[in-house]
DSSP file (Angstrom, degrees, kcal/mol; ACC not computed):
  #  RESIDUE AA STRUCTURE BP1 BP2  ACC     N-H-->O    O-->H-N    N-H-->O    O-->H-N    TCO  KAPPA ALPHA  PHI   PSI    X-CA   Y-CA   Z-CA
    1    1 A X              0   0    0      0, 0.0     3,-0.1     0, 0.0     0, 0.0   0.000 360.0 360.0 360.0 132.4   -6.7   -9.1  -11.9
    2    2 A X        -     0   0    0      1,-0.1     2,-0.4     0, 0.0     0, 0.0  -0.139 360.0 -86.4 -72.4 179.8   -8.9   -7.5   -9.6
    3    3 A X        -     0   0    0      1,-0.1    -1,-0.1     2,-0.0    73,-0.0  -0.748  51.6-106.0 -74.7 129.8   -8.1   -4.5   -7.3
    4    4 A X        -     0   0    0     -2,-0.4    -1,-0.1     1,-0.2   145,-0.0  -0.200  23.0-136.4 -81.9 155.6   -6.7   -5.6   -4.3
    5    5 A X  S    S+     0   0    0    149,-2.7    73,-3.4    72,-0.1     2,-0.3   0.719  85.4  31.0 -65.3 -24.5   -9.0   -5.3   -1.3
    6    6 A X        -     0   0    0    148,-0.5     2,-0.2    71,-0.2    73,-0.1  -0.967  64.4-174.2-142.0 159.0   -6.8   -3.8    1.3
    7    7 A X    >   -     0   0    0     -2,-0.3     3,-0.8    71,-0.2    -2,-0.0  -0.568  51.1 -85.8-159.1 166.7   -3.8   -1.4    0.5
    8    8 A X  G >  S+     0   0    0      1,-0.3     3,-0.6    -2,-0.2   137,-0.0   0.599 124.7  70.3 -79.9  -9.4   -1.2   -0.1    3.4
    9    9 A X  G 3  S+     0   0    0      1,-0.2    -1,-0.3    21,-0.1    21,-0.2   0.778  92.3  57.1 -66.5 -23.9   -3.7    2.6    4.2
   10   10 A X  G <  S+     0   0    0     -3,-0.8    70,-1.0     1,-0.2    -1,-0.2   0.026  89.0  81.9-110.3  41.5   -6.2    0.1    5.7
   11   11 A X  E <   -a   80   0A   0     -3,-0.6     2,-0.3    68,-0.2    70,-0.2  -0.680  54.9-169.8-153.5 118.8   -4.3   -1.3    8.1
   12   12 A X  E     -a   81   0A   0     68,-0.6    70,-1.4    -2,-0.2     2,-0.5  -0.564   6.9-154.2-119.2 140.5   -3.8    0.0   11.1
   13   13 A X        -     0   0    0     -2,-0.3    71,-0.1    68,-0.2    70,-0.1  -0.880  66.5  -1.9-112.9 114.5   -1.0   -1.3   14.0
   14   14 A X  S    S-     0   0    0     -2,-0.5     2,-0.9   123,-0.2    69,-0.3   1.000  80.5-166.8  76.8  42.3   -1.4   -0.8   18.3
   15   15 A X        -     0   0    0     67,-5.3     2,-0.9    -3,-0.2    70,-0.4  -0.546  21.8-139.3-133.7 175.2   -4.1    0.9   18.3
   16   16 A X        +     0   0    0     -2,-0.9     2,-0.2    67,-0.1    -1,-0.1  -0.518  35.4 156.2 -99.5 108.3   -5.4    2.8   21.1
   17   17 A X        -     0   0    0     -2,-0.9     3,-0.1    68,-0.3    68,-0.1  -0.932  41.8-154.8-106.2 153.9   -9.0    2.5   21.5
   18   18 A X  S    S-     0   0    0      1,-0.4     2,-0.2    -2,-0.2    -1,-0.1   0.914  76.5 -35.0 -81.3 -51.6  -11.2    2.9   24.3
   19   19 A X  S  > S-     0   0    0     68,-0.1     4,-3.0     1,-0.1    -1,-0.4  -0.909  81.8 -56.9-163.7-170.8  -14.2    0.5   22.6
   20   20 A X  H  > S+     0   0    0     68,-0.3     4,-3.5     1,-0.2     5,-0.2   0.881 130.1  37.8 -36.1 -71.3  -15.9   -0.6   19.5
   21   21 A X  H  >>S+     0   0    0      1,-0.3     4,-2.0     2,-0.2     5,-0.5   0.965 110.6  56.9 -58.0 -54.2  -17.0    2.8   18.3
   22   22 A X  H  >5S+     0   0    0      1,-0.2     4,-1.5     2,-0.2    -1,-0.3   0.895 113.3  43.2  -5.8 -75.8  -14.0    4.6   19.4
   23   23 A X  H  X5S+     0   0    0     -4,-3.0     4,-3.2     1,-0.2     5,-0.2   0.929 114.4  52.1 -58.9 -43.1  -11.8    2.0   17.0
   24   24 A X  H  X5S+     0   0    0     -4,-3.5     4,-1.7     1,-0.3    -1,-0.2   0.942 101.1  55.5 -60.2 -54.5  -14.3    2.3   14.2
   25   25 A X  H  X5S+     0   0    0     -4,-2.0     4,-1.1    -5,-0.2    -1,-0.3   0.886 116.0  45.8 -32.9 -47.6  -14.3    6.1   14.0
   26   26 A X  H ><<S+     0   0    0     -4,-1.5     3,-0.8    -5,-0.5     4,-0.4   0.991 113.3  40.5 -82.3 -65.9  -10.6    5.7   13.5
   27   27 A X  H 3< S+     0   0    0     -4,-3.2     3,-0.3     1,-0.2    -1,-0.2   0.630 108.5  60.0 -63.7 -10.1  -10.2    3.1   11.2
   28   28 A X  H >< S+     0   0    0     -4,-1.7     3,-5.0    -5,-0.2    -1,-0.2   0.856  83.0  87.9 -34.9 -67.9  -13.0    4.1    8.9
   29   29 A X  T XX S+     0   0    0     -4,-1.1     4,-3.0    -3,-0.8     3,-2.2   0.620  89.5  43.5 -22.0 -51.1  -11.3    7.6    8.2
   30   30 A X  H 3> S+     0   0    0     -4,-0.4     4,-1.3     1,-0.3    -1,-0.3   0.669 113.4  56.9 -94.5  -5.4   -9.1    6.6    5.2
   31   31 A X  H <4>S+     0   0    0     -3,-5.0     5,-1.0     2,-0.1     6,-1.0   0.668 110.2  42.5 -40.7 -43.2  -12.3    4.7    4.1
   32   32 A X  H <45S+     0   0    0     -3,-2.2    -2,-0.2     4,-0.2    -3,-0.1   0.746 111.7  54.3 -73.1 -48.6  -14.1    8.1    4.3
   33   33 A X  H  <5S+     0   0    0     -4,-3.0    -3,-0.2     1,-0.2    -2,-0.1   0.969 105.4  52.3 -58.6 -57.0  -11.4   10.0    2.6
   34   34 A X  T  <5S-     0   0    0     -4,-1.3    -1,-0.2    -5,-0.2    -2,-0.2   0.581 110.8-113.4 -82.1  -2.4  -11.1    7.8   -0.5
   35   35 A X  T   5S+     0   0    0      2,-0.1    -3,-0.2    -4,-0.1    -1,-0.1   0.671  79.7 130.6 107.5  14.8  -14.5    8.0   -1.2
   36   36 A X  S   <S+     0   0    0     -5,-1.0    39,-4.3    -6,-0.2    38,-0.8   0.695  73.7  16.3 -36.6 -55.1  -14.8    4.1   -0.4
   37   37 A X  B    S-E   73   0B   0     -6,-1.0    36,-0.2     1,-0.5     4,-0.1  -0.782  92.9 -99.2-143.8 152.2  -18.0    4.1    2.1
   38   38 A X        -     0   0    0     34,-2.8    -1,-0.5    -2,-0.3    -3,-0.1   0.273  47.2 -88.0 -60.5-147.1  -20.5    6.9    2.5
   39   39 A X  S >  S+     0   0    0      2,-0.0     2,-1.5    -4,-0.0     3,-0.9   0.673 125.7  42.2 131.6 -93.6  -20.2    9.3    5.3
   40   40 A X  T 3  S+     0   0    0      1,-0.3     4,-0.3     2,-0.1    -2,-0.2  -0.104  76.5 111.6 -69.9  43.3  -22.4    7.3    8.1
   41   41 A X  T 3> S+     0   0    0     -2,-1.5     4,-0.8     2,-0.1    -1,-0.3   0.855  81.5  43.6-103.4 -22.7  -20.7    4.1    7.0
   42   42 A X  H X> S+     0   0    0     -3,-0.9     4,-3.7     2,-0.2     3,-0.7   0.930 117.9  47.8 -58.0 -60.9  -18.8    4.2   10.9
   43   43 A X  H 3> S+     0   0    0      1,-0.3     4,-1.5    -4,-0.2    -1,-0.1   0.734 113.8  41.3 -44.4 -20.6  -22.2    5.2   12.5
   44   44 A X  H 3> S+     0   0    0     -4,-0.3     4,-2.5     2,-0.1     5,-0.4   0.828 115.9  54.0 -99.9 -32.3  -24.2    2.4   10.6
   45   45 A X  H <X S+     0   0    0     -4,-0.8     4,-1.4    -3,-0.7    -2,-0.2   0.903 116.6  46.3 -70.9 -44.8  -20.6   -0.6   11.4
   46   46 A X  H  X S+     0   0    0     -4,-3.7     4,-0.8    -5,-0.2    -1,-0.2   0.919 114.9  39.8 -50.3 -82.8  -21.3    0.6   14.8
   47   47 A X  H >< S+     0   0    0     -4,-1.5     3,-1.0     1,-0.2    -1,-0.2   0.794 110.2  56.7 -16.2 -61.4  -25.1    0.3   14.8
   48   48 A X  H >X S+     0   0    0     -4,-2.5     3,-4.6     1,-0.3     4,-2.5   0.967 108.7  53.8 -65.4 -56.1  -25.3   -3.1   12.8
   49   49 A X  H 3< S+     0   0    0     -4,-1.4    -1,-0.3    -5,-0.4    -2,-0.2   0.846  94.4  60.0 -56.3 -29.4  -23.0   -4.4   15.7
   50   50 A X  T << S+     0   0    0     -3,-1.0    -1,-0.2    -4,-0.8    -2,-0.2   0.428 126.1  24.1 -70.3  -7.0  -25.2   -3.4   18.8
   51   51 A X  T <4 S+     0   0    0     -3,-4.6     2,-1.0    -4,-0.2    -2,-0.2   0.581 137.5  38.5-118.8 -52.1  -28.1   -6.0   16.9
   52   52 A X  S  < S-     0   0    0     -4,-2.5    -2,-0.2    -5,-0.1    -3,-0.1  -0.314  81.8-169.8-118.5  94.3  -25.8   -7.6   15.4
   53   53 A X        -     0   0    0     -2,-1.0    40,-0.5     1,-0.1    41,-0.3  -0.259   4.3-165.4 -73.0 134.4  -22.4   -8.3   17.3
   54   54 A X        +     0   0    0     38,-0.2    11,-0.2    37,-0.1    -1,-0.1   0.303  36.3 131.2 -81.6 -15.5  -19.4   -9.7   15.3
   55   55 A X  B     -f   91   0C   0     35,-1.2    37,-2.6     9,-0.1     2,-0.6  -0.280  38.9-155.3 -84.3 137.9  -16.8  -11.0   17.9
   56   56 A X  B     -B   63   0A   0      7,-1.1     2,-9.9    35,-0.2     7,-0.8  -0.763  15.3-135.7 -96.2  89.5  -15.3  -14.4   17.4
   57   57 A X        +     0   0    0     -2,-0.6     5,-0.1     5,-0.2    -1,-0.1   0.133  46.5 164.6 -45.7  33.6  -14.0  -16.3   20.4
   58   58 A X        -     0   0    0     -2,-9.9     2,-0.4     5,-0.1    70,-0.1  -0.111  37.4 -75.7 -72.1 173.6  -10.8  -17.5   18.7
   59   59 A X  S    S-     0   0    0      1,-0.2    71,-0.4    68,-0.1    74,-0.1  -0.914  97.1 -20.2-127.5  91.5   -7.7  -19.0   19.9
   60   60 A X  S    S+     0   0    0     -2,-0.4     2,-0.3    73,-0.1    -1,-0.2  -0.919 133.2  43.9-114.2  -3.0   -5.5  -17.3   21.3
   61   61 A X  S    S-     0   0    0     69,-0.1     2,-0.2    42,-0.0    41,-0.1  -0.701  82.6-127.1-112.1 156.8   -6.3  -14.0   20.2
   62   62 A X        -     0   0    0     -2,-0.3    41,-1.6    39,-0.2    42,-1.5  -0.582  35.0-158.2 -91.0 141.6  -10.1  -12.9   20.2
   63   63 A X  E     -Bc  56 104A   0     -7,-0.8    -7,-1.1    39,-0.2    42,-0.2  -0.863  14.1-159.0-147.3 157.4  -11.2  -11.5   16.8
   64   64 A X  E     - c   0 105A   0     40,-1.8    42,-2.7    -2,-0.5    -9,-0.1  -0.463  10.4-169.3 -92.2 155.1  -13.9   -9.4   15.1
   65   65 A X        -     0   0    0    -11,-0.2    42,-0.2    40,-0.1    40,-0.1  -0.628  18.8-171.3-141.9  99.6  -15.6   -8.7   11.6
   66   66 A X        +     0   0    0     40,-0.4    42,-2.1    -2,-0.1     2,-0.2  -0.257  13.0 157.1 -34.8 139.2  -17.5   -5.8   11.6
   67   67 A X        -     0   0    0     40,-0.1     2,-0.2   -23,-0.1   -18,-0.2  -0.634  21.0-166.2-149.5-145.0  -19.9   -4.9    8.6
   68   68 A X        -     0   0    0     -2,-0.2     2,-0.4   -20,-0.1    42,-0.2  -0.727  50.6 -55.4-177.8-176.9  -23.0   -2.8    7.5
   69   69 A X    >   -     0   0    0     -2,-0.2     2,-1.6     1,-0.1     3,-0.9  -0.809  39.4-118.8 -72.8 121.3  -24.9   -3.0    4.5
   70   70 A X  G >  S+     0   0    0     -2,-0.4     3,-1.1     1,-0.3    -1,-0.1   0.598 108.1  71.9 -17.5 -20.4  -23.7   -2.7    0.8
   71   71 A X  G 3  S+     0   0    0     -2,-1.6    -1,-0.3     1,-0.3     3,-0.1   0.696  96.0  52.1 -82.4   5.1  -25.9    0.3    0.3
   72   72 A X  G <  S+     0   0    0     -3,-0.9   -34,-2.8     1,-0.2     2,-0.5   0.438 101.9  84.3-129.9 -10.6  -23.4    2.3    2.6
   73   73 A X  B <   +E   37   0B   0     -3,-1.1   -36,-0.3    -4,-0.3    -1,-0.2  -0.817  42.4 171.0-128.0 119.6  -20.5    1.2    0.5
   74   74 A X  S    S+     0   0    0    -38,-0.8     2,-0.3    -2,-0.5   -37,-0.2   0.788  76.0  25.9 -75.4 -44.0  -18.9    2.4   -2.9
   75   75 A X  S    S-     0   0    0    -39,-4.3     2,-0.3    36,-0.1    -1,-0.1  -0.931  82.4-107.8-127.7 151.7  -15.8    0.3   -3.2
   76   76 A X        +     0   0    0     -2,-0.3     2,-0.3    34,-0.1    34,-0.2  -0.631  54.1 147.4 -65.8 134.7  -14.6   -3.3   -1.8
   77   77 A X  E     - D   0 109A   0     32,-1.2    32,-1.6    -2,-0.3     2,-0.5  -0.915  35.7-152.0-164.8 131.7  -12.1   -2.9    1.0
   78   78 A X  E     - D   0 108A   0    -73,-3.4     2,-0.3    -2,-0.3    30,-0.2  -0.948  12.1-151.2-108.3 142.2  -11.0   -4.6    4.3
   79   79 A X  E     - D   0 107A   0     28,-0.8    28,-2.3    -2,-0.5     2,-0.3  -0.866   6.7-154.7-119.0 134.6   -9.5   -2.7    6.9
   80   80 A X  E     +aD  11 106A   0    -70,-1.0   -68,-0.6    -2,-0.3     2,-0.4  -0.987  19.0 179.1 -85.0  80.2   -7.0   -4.9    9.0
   81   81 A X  E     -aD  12 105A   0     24,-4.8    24,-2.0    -2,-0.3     2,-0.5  -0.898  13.2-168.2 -94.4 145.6   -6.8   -3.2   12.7
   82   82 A X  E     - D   0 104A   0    -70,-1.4   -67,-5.3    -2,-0.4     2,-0.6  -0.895  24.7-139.7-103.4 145.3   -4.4   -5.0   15.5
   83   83 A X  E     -     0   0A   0     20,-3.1     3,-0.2    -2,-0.5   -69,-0.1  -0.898   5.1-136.5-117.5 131.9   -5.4   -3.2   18.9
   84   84 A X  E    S+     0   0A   0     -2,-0.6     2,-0.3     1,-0.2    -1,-0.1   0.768  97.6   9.4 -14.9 -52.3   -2.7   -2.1   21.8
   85   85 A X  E    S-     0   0A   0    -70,-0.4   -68,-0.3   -68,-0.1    -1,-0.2  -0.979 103.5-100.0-148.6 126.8   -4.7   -3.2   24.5
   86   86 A X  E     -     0   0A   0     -2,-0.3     2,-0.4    -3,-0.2    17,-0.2   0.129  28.0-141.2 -10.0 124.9   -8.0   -5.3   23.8
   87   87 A X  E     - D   0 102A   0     15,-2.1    15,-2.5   -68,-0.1     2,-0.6  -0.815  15.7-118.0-109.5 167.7  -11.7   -4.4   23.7
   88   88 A X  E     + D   0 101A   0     -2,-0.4     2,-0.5    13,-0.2   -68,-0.3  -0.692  41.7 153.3 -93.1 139.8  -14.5   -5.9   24.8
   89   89 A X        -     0   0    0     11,-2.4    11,-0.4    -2,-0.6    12,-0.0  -0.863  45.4 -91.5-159.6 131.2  -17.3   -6.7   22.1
   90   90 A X        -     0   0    0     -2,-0.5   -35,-1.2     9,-0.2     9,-0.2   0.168  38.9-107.8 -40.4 130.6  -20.0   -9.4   22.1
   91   91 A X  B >   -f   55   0C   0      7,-2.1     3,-2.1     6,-0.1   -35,-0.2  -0.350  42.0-104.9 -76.0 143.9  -19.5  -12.9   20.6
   92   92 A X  T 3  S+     0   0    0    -37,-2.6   -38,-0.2     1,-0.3     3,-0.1  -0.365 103.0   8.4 -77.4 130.6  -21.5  -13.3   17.1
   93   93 A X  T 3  S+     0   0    0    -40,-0.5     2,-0.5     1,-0.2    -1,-0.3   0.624  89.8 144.4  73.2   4.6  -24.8  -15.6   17.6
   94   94 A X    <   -     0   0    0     -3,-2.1    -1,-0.2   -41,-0.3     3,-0.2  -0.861  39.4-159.8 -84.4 141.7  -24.5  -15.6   21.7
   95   95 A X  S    S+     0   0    0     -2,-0.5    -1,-0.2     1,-0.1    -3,-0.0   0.091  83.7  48.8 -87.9 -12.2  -27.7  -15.6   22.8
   96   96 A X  S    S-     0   0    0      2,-0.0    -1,-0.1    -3,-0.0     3,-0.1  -0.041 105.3-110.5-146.8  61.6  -26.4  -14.3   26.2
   97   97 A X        +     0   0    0     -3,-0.2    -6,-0.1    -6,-0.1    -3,-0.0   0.525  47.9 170.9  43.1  22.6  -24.1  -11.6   25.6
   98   98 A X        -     0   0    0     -8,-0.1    -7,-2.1    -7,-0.1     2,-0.4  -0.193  18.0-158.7 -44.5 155.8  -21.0  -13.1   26.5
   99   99 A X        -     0   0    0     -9,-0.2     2,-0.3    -3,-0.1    -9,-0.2  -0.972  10.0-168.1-140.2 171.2  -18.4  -10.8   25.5
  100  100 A X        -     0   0    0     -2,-0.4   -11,-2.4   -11,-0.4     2,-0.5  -0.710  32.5 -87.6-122.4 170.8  -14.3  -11.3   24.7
  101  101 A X  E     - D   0  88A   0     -2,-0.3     2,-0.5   -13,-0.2   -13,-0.2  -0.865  38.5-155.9 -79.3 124.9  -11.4   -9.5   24.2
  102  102 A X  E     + D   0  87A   0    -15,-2.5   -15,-2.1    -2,-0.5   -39,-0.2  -0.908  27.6 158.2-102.9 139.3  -10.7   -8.5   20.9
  103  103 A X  E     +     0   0A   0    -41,-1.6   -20,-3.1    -2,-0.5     2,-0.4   0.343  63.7  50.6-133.5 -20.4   -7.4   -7.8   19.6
  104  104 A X  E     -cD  63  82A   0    -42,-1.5   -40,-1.8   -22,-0.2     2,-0.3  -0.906  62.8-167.2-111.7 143.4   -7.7   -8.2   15.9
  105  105 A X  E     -cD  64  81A   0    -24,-2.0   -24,-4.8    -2,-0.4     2,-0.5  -0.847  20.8-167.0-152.4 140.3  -10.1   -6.8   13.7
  106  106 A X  E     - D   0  80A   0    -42,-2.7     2,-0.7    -2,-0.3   -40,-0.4  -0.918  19.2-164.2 -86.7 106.7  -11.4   -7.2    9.8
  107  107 A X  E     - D   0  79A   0    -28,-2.3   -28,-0.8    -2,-0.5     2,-0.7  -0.673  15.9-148.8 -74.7 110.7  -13.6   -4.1    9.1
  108  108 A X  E     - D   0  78A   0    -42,-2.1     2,-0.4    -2,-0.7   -30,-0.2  -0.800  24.6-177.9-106.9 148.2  -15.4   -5.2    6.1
  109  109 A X  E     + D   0  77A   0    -32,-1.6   -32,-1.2    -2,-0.7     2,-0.5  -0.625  23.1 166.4-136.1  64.6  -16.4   -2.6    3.7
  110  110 A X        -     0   0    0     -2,-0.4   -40,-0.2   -42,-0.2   -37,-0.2  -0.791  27.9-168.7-102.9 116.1  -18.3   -4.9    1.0
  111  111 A X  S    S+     0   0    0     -2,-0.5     2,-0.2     1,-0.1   -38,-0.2   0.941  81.8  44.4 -43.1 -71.4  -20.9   -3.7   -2.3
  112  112 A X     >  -     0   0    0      1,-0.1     4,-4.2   -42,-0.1     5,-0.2  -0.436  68.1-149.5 -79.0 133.6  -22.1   -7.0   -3.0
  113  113 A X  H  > S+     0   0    0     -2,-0.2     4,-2.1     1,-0.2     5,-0.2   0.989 105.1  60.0 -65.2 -41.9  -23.3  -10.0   -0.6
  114  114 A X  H  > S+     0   0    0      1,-0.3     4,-3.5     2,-0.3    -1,-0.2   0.843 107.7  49.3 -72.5 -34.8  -22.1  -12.6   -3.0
  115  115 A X  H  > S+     0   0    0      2,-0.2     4,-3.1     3,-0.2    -1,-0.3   0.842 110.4  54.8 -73.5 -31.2  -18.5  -10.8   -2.3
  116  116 A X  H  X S+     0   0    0     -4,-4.2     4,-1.5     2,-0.2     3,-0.5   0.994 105.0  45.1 -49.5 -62.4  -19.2  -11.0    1.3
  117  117 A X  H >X S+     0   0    0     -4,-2.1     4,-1.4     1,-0.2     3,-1.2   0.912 111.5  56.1 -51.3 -57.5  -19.8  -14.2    1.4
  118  118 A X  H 3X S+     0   0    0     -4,-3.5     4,-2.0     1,-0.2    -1,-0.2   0.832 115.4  38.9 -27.5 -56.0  -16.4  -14.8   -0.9
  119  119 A X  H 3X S+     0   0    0     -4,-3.1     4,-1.2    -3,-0.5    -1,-0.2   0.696 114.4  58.1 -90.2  -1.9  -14.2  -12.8    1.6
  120  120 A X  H <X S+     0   0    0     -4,-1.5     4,-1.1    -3,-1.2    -2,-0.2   0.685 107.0  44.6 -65.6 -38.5  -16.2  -14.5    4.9
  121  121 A X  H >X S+     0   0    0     -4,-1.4     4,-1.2    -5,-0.3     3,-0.9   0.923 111.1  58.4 -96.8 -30.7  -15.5  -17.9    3.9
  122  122 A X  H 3X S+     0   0    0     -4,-2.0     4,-0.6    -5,-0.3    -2,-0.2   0.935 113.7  42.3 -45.7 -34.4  -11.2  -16.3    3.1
  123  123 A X  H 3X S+     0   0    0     -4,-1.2     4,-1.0     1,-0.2    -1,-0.2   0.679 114.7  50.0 -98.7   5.6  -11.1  -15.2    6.9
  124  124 A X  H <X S+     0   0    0     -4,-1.1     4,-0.5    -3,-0.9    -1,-0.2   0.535 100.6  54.3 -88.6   0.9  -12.6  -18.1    8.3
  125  125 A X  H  < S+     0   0    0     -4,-1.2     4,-0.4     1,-0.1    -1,-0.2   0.810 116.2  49.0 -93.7  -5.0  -10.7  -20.5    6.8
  126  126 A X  H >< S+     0   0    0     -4,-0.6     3,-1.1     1,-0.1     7,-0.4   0.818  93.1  74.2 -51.7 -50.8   -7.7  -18.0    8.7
  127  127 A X  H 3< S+     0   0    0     -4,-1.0     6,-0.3     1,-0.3    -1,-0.1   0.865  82.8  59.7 -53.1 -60.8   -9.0  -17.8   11.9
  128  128 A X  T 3< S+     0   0    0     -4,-0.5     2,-1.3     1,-0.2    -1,-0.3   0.693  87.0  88.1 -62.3 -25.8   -8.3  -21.4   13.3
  129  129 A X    <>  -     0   0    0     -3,-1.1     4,-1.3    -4,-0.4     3,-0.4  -0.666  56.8-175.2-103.9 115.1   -4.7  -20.9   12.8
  130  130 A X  H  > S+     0   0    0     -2,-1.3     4,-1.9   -71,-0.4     5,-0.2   0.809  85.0  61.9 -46.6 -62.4   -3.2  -19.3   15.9
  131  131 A X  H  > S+     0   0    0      2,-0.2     4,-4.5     1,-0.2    -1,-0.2   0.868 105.1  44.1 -39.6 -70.9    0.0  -19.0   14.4
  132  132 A X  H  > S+     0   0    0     -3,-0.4     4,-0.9     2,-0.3    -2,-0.2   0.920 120.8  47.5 -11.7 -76.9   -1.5  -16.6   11.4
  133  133 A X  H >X S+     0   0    0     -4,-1.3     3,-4.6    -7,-0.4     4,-0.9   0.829 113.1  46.8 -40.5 -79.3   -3.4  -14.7   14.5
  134  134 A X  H 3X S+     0   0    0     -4,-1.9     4,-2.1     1,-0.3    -1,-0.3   0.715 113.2  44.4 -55.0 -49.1   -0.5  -14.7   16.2
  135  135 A X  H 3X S+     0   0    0     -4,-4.5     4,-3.1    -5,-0.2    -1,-0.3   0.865 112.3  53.7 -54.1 -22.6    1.7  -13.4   13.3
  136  136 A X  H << S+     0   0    0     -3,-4.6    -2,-0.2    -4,-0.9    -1,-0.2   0.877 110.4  52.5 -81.4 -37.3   -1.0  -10.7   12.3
  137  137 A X  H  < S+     0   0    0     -4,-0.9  -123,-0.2     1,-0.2    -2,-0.1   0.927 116.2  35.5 -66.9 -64.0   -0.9   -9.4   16.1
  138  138 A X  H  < S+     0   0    0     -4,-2.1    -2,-0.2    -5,-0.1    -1,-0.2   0.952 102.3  98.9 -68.0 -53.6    2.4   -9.0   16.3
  139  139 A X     <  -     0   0    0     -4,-3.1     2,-0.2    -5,-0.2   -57,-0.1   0.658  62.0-118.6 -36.0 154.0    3.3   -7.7   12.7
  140  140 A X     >  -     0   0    0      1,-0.1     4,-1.1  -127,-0.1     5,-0.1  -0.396  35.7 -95.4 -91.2-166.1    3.8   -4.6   11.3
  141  141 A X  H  > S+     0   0    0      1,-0.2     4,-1.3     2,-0.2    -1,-0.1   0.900 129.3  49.5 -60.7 -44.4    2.0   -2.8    8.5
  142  142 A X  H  > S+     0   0    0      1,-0.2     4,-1.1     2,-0.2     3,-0.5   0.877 117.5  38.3 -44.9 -56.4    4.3   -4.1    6.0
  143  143 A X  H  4 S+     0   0    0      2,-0.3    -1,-0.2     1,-0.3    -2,-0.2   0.606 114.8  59.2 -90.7 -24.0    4.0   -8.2    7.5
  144  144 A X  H  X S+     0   0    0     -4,-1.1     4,-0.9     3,-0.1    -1,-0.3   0.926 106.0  44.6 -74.6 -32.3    0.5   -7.3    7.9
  145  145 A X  H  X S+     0   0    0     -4,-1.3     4,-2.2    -3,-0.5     3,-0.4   0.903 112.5  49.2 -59.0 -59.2    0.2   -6.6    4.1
  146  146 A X  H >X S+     0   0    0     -4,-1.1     3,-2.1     1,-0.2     2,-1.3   0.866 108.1  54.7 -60.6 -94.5    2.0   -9.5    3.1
  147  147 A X  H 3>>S+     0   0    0      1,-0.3     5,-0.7     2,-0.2     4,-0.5   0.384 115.3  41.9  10.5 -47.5   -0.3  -11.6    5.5
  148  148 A X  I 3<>S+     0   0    0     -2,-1.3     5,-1.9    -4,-0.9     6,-0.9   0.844 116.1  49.7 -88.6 -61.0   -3.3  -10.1    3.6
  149  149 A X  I <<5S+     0   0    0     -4,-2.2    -2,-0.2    -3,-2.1    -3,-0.2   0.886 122.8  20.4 -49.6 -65.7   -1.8  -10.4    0.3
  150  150 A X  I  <5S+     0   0    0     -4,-0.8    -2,-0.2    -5,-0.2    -3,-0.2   0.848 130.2  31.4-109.3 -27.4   -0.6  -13.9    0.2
  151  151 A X  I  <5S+     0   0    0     -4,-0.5    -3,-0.2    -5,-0.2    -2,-0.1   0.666 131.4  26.2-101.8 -17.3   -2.4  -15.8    2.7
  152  152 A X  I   <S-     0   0    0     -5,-0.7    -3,-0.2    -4,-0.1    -4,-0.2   0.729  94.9-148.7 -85.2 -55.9   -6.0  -14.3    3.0
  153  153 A X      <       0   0    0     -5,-1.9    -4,-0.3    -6,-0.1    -3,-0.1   0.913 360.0 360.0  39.0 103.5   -5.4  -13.2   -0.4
  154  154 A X              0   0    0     -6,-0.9  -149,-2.7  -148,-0.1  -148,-0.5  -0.188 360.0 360.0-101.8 360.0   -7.5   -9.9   -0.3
């Protein structure tokens, strides 16, 4: 059995950011602490987003997956944030900057591409059902856990 990919530290409920970097600085931390991601591993999720912008224009609630490169990361982990109040963040593959509200976000925090791709194709096949969204929005850490656990399975 592998290790599981997100733990009750890496999910964060409500929370109050201003924008992208703001939220990323925050949810990172316990990333940083456990020795998970390097140092610059917010500063580089940040970067990577400003070329390459993550937000998905899903229904009803808007959501992101943030990433960087492997090299910047030790251990596999998703951070799960739900945000207070929306941000705005560019939709992935618009050519003309459209941008959304975001309310959900997967921080991925992956070694390998092959495991990117593995947990990419787990939250897309998530995303189209609003109901899911809509439970992960509202939930707590606990329901968010279960959520993660048994129906991403992370």
């Amino acid at each position: 059995m592998s290790e599981a990919l997100t733990n009750a530290k890496n999910i964060f409920v409500n929370v109050e950011a201003k924008d992208f970097p703001e939220l990323i600085n925050i949810i990172a931390q316990p990333l940083i602490e456990d020795q998970d991601v390097v140092a610059e591993y917010p500063e580089q999720v940040i970067k990577r987003e400003e070329g390459f912008p993550t937000g998905l224009p899903t229904e009803p609630i808007g959501v992101a997956i943030p990433h960087t490169d492997a090299k910047f990361v030790h251990n596999n982990r998703v951070t799960i944030a739900t945000l207070k109040n929306p941000i705005q963040m560019e939709v992935m593959g618009g050519m003309d900057d459209t941008k959304i509200d975001v309310s959900i976000v997967f921080l991925l925090a992956l070694g390998q591409s092959n495991k990117q791709l593995n947990i990419l194709q787990k939250l897309m096949g998530i995303l189209p059902k609003a109901e899911l969204l809509e439970r992960i929005k509202q939930g707590t850490k606990e329901e968010i856990y279960q959520i993660a656990r048994e129906e991403i399975k992370l």
